[in-house]
N, C-alpha and C positions, 0 to 999 in steps of 0.2 A: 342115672348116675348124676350123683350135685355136682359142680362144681364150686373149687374154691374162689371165696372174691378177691381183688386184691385191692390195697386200702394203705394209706398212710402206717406209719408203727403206731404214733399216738391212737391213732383209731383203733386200730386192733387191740392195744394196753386197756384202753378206754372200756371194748365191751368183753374184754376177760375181764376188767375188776369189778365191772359194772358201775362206773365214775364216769363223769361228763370228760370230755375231752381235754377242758383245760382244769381238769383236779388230776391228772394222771401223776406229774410231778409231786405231788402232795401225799399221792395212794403209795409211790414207791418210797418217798421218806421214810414216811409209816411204818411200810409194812418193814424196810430195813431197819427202821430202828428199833421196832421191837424184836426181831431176829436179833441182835443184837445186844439187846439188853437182857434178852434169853438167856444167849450165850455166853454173857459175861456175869450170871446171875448163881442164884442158888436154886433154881428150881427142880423140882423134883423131876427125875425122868417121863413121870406116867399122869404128869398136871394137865390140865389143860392147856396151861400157856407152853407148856410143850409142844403137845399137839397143834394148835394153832402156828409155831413157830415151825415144825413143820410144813403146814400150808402156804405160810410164807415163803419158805426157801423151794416150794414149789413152781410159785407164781415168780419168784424171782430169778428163776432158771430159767422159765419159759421168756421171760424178758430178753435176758441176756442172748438165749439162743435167735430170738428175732433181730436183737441190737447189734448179732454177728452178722447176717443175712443185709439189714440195711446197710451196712457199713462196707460190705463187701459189693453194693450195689445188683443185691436179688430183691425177688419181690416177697414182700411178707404178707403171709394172706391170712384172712382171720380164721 
C-alpha cells in the first residue's frame, strides 16, 4: 500500500502542472486566462480550444479543492 506524501500546496501545483515551483503563479494565470477567453469567446463547442479549456477548468478545480484544504489548515498531499 503507497502512501500519500505530504508537501507544501506550491509543491504539489508545481508537480501536477509539471512547472518549477516558482512558475506555479504564472501556470494558473494562464491556464485562467485562457478558460476565460474561452468562455468569453466564439469558439466552437467541439475546437480544440474547447477541449483544452476543459482541461484547464480541470486542473483549476483541483487547485481550488487543495486551496480549501490549506486554508482550512489540512494537509494537502500530492
Amino acid at each position: 500500500m503507497s502512501r500519500r506524501r505530504s508537501t507544501g500546496l506550491s509543491a504539489v501545483l508545481a508537480e501536477r502542472f509539471g512547472v518549477a515551483e516558482d512558475q506555479v503563479h504564472d501556470e494558473l494565470e494562464a491556464r485562467l486566462g485562457a478558460l476565460w477567453a474561452t468562455l468569453t469567446g466564439d469558439a466552437p463547442a467541439d475546437s480544440a480550444q474547447v477541449a483544452t479549456a476543459h482541461g484547464d477548468l480541470w486542473a483549476l478545480s483541483g487547485f481550488v479543492a487543495d486551496a480549501r484544504r490549506a486554508l482550512a489548515g489540512k494537509e494537502v498531499a500530492a
